[in-house]
N, CA, C and O of each residue as an XYZ file, in Angstrom:
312
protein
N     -35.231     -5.389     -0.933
C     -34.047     -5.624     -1.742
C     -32.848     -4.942     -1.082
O     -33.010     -3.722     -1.040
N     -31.716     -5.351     -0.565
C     -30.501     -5.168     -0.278
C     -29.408     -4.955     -0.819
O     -28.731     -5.917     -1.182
N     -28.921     -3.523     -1.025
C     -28.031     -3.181     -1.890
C     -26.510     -3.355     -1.769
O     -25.632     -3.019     -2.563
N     -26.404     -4.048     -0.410
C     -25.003     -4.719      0.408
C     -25.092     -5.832     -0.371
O     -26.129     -6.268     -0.871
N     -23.717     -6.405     -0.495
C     -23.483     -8.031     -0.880
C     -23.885     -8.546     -0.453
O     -23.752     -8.239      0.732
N     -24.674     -9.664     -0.608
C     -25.349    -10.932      0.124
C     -24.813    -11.369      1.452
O     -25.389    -11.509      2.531
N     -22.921    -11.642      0.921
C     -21.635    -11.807      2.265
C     -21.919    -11.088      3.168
O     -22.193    -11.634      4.236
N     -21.957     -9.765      3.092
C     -21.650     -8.514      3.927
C     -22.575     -8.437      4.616
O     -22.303     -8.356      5.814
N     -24.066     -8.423      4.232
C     -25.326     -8.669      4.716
C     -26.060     -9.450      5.671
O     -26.973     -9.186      6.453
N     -25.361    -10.563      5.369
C     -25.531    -12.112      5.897
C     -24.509    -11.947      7.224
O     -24.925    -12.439      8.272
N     -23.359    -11.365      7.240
C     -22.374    -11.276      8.160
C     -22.782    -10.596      8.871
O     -23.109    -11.071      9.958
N     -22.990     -9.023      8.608
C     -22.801     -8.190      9.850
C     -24.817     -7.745     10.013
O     -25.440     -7.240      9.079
N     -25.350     -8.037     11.156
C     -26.345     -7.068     10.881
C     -26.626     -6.041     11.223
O     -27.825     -5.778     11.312
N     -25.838     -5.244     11.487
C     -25.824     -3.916     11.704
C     -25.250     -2.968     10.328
O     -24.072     -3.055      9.981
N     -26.008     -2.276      9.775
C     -26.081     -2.033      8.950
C     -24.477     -0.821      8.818
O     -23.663     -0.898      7.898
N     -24.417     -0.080      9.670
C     -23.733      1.111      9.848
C     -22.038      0.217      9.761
O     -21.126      0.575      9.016
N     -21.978     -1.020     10.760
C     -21.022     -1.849     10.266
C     -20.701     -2.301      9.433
O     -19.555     -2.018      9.083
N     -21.427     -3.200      8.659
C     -21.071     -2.991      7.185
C     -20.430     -2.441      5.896
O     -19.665     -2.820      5.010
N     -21.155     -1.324      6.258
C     -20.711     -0.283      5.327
C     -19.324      0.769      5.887
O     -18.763      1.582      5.152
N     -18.966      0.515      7.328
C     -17.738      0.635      7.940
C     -16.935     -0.218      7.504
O     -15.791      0.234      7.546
N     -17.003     -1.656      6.942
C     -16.237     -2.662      6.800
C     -15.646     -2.380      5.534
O     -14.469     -2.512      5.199
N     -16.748     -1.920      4.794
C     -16.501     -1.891      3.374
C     -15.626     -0.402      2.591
O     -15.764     -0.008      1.432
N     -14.750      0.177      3.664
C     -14.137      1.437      3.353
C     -12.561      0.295      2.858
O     -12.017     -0.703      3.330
N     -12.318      1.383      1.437
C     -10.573      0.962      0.712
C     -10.072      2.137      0.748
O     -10.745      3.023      1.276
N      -9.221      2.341      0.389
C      -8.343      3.498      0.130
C      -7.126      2.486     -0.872
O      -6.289      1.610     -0.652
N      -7.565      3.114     -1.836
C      -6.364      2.437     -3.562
C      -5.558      4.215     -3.596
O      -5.751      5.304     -3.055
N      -4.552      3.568     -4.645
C      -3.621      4.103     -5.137
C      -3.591      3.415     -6.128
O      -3.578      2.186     -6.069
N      -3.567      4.397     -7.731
C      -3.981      3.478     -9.098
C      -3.545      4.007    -10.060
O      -4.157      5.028    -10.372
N      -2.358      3.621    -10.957
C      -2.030      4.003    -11.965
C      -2.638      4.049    -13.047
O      -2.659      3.067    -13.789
N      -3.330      5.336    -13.392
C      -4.321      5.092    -14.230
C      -4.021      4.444    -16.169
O      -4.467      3.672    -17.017
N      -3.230      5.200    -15.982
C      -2.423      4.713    -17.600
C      -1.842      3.150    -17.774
O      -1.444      2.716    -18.855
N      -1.859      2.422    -16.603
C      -1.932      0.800    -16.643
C      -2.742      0.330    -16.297
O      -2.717     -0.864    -16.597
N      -3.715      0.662    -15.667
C      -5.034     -0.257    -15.221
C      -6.392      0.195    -15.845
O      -7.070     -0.480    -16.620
N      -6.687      1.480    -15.368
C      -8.364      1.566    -15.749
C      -8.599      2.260    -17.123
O      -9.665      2.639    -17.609
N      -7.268      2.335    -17.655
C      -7.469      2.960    -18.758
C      -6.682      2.289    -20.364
O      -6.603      2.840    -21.462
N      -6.240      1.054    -19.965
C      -5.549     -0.145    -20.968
C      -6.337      0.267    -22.248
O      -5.607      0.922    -22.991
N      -7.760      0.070    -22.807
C      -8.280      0.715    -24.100
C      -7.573      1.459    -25.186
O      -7.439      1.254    -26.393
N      -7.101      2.531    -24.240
C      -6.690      3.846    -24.734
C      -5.486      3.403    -25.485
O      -4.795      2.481    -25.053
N      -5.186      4.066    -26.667
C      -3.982      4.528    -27.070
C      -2.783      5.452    -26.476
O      -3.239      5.413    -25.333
N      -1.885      6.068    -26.365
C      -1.088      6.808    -25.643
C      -1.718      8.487    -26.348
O      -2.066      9.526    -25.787
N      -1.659      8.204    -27.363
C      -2.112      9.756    -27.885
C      -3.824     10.176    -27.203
O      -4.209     11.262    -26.768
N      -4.494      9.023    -27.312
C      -6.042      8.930    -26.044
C      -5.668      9.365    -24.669
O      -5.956     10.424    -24.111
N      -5.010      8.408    -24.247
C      -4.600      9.074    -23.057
C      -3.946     10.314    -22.922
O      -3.762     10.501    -21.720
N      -3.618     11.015    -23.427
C      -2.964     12.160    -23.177
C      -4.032     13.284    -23.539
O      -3.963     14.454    -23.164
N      -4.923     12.790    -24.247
C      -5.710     13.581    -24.629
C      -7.209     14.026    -23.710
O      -7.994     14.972    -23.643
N      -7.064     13.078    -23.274
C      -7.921     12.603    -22.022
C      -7.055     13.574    -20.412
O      -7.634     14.168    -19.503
N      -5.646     13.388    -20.615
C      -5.365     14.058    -19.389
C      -4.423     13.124    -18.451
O      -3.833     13.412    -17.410
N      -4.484     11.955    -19.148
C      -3.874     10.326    -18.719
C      -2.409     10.659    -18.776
O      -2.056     10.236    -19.878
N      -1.499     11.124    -18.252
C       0.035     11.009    -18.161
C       0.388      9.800    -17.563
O      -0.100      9.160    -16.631
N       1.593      9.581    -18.492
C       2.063      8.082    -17.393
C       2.964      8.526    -16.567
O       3.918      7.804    -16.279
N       2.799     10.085    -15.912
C       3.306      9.793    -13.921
C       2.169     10.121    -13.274
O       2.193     10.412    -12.078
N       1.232     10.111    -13.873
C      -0.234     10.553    -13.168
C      -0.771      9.307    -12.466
O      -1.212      8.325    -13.064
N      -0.658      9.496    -10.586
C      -1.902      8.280    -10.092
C      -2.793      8.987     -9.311
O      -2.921     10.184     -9.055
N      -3.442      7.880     -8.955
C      -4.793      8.401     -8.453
C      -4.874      7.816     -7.282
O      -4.677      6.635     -6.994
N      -5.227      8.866     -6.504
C      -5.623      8.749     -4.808
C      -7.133      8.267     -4.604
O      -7.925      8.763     -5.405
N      -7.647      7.402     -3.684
C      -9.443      7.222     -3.731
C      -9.223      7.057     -2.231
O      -8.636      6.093     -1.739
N      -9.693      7.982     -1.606
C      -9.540      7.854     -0.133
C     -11.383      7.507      0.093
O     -12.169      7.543     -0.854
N     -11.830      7.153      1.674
C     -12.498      6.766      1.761
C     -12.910      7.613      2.872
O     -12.953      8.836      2.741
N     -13.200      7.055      3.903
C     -14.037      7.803      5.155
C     -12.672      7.948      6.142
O     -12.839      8.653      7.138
N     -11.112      7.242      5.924
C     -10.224      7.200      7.248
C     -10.428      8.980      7.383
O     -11.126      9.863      6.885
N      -9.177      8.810      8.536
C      -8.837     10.361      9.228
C      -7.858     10.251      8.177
O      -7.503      9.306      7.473
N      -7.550     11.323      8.243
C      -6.443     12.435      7.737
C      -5.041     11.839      8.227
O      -4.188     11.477      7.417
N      -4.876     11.769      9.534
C      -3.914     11.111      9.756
C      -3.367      9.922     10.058
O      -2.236      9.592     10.413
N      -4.921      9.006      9.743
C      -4.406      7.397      9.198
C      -3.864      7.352      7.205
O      -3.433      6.386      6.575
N      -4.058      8.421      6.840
C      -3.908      8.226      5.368
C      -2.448      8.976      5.199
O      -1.891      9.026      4.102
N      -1.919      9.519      6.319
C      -0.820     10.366      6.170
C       0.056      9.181      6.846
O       1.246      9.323      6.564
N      -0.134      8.355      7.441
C       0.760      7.407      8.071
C       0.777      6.356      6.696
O       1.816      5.879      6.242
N      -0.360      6.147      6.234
C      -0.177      5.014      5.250
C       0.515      5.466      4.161
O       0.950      4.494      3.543
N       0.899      6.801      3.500
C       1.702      7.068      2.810
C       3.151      7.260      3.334
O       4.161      7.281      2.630
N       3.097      7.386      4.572
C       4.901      7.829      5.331
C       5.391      6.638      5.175
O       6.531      6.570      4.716
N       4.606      5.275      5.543
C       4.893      4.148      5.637
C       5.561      3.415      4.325
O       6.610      2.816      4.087
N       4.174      3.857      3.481
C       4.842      2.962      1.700
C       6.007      4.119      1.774
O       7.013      3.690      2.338
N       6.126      5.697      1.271
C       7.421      6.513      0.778
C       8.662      5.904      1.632
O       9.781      5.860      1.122
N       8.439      5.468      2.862
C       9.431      4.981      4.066
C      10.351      3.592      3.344
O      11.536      3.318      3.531
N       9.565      3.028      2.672
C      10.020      1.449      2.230
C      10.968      1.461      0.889
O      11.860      0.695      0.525
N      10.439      2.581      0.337
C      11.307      2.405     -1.138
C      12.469      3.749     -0.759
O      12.599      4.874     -0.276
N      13.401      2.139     -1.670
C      15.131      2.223     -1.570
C      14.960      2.961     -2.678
O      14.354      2.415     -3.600
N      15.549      4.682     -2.907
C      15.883      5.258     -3.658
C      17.419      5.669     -4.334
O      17.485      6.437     -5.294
């Protein structure tokens, strides 16, 4: 039994690739997306601020994740 996607599986067979393929790195506002349920008084209670996001880094370097933030802070007109 194969715990890779069928896609991913079927594509690469090297296993170590795969699971190289399959690295994200999000940025996620939690108080609009994973946490919609909640009430505002829930969320706060919980720890949920609405300027609070969330970083999910993955396996990059340090300084591919420091370029990908110079890049987005670089774009917005303040």
């Amino acid at each position: 039994m194969s715990l890779l996607p069928s896609s991913c599986a079927e594509t690469f067979r090297d296993v170590d690739t795969c699971l190289n393929a399959m690295v994200f790195f999000f940025v996620v506002h939690p108080s609009t997306t994973i946490h919609t349920q909640l009430n505002d008084d829930e969320k706060i209670a919980t720890g949920i601020t609405p300027d609070l996001v969330r970083v999910s880094v993955g396996i990059e370097h340090i300084d591919d994740i420091i370029a990908d933030f110079d890049k987005a802070i670089s774009s917005i007109d303040f």
